[in-house]
C-alpha positions, 0 to 999 in steps of 0.5 A: 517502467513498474506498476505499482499498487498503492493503497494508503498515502502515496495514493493521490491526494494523500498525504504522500501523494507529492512523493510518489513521481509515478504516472497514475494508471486510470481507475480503481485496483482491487487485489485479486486475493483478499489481504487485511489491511490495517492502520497500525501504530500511533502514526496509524500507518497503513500496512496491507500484511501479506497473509492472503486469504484473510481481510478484504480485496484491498482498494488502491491505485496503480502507478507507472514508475521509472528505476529513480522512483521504484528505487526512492519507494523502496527507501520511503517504505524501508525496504532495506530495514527488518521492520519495513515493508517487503516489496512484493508481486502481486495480480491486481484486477481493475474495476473498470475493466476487469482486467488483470495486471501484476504490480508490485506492492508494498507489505508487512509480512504477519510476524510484524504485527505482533505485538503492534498496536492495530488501531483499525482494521482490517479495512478493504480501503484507505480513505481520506478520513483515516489519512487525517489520523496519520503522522508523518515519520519524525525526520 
């Protein structure tokens, strides 16, 4: 089994959440370092860049996921594309308890935003609001 920290819609009761077969850690996660976090594009993607040191500790989820689910993400967030997101480690701390876990996330490295149409952010949360602004992928 994987941790893996989830900030934007394979949270639960997010837009994604019906995609994500990973059984939720309890709590609230803060990244340890400060990324920003952005809703880019006109399908207002969230995307946490991977420049640490800049933005906000980034708020999510931690989910435990089996090699069939870790596996599904990595194609859900086009791991395998140039412009998709970079599957990464990670420390993430939690609120309830302070403790540190390492997890994987899911990130754009910075050279990505170029050019990219930032439609809000930086934000320290993905909250439902901005979910209302998201598009799903065209099949």
């Amino acid at each position: 089994m994987y941790p893996v920290f989830v900030f934007g819609t394979l949270k639960q009761g997010f837009p994604n959440s019906s995609k994500n077969n990973g059984s939720r850690v309890p709590g609230e996660f803060l990244t340890k370092g400060r990324y920003p976090l952005y809703l880019v594009g006109e399908r207002h993607s969230p995307w946490l860049v991977l420049s640490r040191g800049e933005g906000f500790q980034v708020r999510g989820q931690v989910f435990m996921v089996d090699d069939a689910t870790l596996s599904f993400m990595d194609r859900l967030e086009r791991t395998h594309e140039a412009d998709g997101y970079h599957r990464v480690q990670m420390p993430v701390i939690s609120e309830s308890t302070n403790e540190e876990m390492q997890v994987f996330v899911y990130g754009k490295p910075a050279e990505q935003l170029e050019g990219m149409r930032v439609q809000l952010g930086p934000i320290a949360v993905y909250e439902l609001e901005h979910s209302s602004l998201y598009r799903k992928r065209n099949p």
